[in-house]
C-alpha positions in Angstrom: 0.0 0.0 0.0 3.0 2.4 0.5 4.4 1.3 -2.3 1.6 2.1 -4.1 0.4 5.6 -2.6 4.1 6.8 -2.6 4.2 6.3 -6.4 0.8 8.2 -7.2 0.7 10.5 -4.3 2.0 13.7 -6.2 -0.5 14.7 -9.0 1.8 16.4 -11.0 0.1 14.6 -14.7 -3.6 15.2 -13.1 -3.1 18.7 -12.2 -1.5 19.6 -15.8 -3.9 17.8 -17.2 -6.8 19.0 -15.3 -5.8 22.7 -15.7 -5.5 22.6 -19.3 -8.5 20.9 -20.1 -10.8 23.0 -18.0 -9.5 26.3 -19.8 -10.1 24.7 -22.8 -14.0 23.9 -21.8 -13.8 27.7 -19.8 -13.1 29.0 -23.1 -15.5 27.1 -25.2 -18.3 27.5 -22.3 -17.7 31.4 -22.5 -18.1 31.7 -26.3 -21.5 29.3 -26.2 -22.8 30.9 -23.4 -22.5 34.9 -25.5 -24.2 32.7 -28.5 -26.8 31.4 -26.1 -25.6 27.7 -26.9 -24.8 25.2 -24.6 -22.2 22.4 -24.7 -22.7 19.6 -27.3 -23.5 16.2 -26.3 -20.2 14.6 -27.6 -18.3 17.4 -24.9 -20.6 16.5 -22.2 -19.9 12.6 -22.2 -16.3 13.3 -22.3 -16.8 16.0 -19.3 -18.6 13.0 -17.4 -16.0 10.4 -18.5 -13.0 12.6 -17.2 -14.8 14.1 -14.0 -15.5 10.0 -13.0 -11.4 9.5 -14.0 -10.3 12.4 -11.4 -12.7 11.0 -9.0 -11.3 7.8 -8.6 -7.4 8.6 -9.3 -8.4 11.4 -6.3 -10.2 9.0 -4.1 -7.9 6.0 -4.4 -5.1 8.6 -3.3 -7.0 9.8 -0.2 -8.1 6.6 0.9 -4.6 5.3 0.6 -3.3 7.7 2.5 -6.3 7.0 5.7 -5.9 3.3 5.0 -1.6 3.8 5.7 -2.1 7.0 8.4 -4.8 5.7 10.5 -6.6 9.0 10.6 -8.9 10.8 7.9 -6.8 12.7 5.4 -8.1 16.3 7.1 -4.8 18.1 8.4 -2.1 19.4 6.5 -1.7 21.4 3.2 -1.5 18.0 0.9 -4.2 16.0 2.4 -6.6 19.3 2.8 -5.6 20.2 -1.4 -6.6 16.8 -2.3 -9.8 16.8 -0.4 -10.9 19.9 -2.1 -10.4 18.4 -5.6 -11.6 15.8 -4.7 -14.9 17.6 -3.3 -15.1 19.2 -6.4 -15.4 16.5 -8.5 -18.3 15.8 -6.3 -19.7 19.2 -7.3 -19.3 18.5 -10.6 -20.5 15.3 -10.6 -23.5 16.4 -8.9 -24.6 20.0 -10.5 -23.6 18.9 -13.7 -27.2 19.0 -15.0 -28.7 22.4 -13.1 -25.4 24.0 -13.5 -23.5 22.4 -16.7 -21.2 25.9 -17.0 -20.1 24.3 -13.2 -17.5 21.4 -15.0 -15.1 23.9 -16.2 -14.5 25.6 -13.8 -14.6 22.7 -11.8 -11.7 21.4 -13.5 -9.9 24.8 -13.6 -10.1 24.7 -8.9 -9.6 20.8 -9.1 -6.3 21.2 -11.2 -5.3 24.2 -8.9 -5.8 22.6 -5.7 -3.7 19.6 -7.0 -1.4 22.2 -8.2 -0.7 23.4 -4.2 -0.5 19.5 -3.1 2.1 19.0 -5.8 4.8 21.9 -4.1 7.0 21.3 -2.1 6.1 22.6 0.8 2.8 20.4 0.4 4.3 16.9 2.4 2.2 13.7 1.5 3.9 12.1 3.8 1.4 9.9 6.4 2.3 11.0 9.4 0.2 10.7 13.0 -2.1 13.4 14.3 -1.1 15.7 17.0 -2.6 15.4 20.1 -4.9 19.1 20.0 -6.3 17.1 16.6 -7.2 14.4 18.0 -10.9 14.8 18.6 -14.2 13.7 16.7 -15.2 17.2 15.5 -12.3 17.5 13.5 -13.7 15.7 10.7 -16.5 17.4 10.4 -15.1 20.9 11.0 -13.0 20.8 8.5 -15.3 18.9 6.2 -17.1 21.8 6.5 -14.6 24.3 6.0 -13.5 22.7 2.7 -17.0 22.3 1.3 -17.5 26.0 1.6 -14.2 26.8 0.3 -14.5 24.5 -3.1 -18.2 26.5 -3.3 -16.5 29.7 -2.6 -13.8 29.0 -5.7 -16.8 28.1 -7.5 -18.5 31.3 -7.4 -15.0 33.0 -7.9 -14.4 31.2 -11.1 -18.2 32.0 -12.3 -17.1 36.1 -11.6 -14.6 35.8 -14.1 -17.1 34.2 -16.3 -19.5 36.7 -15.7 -17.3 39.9 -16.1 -15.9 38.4 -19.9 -18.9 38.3 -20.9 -20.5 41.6 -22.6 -24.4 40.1 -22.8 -26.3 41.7 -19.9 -28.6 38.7 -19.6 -25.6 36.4 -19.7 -24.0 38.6 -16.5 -27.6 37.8 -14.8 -27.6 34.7 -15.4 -24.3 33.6 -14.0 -25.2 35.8 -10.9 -28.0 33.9 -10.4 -26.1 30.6 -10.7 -23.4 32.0 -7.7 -26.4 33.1 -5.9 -27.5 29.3 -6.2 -24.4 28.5 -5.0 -23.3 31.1 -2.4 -26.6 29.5 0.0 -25.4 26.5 0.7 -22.0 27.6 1.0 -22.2 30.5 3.5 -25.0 28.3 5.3 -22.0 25.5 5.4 -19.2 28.0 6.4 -21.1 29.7 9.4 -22.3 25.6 10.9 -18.1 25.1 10.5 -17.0 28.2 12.6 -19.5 27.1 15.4 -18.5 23.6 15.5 -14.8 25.2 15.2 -15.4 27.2 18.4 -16.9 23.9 20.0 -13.4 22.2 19.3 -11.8 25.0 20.9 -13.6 25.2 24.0 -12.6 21.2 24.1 -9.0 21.5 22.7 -7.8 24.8 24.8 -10.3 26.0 27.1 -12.0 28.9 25.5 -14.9 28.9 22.1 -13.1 32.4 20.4 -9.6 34.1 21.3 -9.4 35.9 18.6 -6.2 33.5 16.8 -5.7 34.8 13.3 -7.6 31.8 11.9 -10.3 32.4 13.8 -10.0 35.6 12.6 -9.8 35.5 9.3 -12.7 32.9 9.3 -15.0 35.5 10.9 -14.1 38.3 8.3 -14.3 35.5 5.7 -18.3 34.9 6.7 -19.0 38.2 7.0 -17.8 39.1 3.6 -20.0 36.5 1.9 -22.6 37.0 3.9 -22.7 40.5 2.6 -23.9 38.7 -0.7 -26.8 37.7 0.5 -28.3 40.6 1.3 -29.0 42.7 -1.9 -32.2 43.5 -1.2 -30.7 46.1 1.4 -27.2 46.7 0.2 -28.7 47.4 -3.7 -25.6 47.2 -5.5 -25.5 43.5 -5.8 -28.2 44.3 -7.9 -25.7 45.1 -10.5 -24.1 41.6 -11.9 -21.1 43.5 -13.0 -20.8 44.7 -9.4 -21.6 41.5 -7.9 -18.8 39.5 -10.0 -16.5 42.0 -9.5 -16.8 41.2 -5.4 -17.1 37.4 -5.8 -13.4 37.7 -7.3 -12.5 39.8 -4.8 -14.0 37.9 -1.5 -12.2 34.8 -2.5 -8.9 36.5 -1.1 -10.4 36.6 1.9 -10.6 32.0 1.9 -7.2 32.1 0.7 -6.0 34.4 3.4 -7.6 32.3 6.1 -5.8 29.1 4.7 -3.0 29.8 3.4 -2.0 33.2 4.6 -2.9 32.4 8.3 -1.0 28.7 8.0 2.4 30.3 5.8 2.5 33.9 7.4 0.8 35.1 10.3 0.8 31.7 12.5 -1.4 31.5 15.7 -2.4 28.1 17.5 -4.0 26.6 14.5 -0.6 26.9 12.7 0.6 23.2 14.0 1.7 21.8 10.7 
């Protein structure tokens, strides 16, 4: 088994390949979407066929690395990349119908996210937990975490989708489909702080002391949160505006992972 996972642990072919191919489709979905076209059937099937190849390469990875670790692949800069690929193949998989214009861009943040695991600083190494990790709500706390943040990437990518295209009812549109989105995702985010500050309480006495993750995972809610609330703050209204923000309120998730973890440190940096 280590044998195995050591030799197909770094994604370096996935994540080239995964990159490349969802500009390709970003590209193609872009130009069909100002024609008001969709994708042809041929492109679909081989969408499905590669999202269920990514799916399985990612999955045999991560349950390789559980199976030889003893512990869900949750902590660290690899196993937490791979888990959001691998998440997003789920997304794919699963709004592939509603949301077809979801697949490339679902490639784009799944080739990305292999991209991190594949630096050096990204160890795949199966190592044990530390003691602070050891607990129950870990899995689901950071499950939670990463769902939100592959959602969040999602509604990034469809920003830049939005503000290339020059059709007004094309802008709407994709606000609409981030709006579909952004829900579940802030909903998801805000039920992972609170179980965060649960762990917290357990793990070091206290449910908020203000740590720079902590932090950074408060501003991060309350930025998307703003979002949701365009019926008082009107200039959401505007899809231009709105895609614009979306871009911009992704640096907030990358910040609070990978600026908190590399730079500004705190008790959550143990890694």
């Amino acid at each position: 088994m280590e044998t195995l996972y050591s030799s197909i642990c770094r994604p370096m072919v996935p994540f080239m390949a995964s990159i490349t191919l969802g500009i390709i489709l970003f590209i193609i979905s872009g130009l069909n979407l100002s024609r008001g076209r969709g994708f042809s059937k041929a492109i679909r099937i081989v969408m499905q066929v590669l999202t269920a190849v990514l799916f399985c390469y990612l999955t045999i990875v991560l349950g390789l690395h559980w199976y030889i670790s003893g512990h869900a692949p949750l902590v660290g800069t690899y196993s937490v990349m791979m888990l959001m690929a691998w998440l997003t193949t789920i997304a794919m998989t699963l709004l592939r119908r509603s949301l077809p214009i979801i697949q490339p861009m679902g490639f784009i943040l799944a080739g990305f996210t292999m991209l991190v695991a594949s630096l050096s600083f990204a160890d795949p190494e199966a190592q044990n937990l530390a003691p602070v990790l050891n607990s129950p709500l870990l899995g689901v706390h950071v499950l939670c975490m990463m769902v939100s943040y592959t959602l969040f990437g999602l509604v990034a990518l469809t920003g830049v989708m939005g503000l290339v295209q020059k059709n007004q009812d094309s802008q709407s549109m994709l606000r609409d489909v981030s709006l579909t989105i952004l829900y579940p995702a802030v909903f998801i985010l805000t039920i992972g702080t609170f179980i965060g500050a649960v762990w917290a309480n357990i793990s070091w006495g206290s449910y908020w002391s203000w740590d720079p993750k902590e932090t950074w995972a408060l501003i991060t809610m309350l930025v998307y949160s703003a979002m949701l609330h365009s019926s008082s703050l009107s200039r959401f209204n505007r899809p231009k505006f709105f895609h614009t923000y979306a871009i911009l309120a992704f640096l907030t998730v990358l910040i609070t992972y990978f600026g908190v973890n590399l730079l500004l440190g705190g008790m959550h940096s143990y890694a």
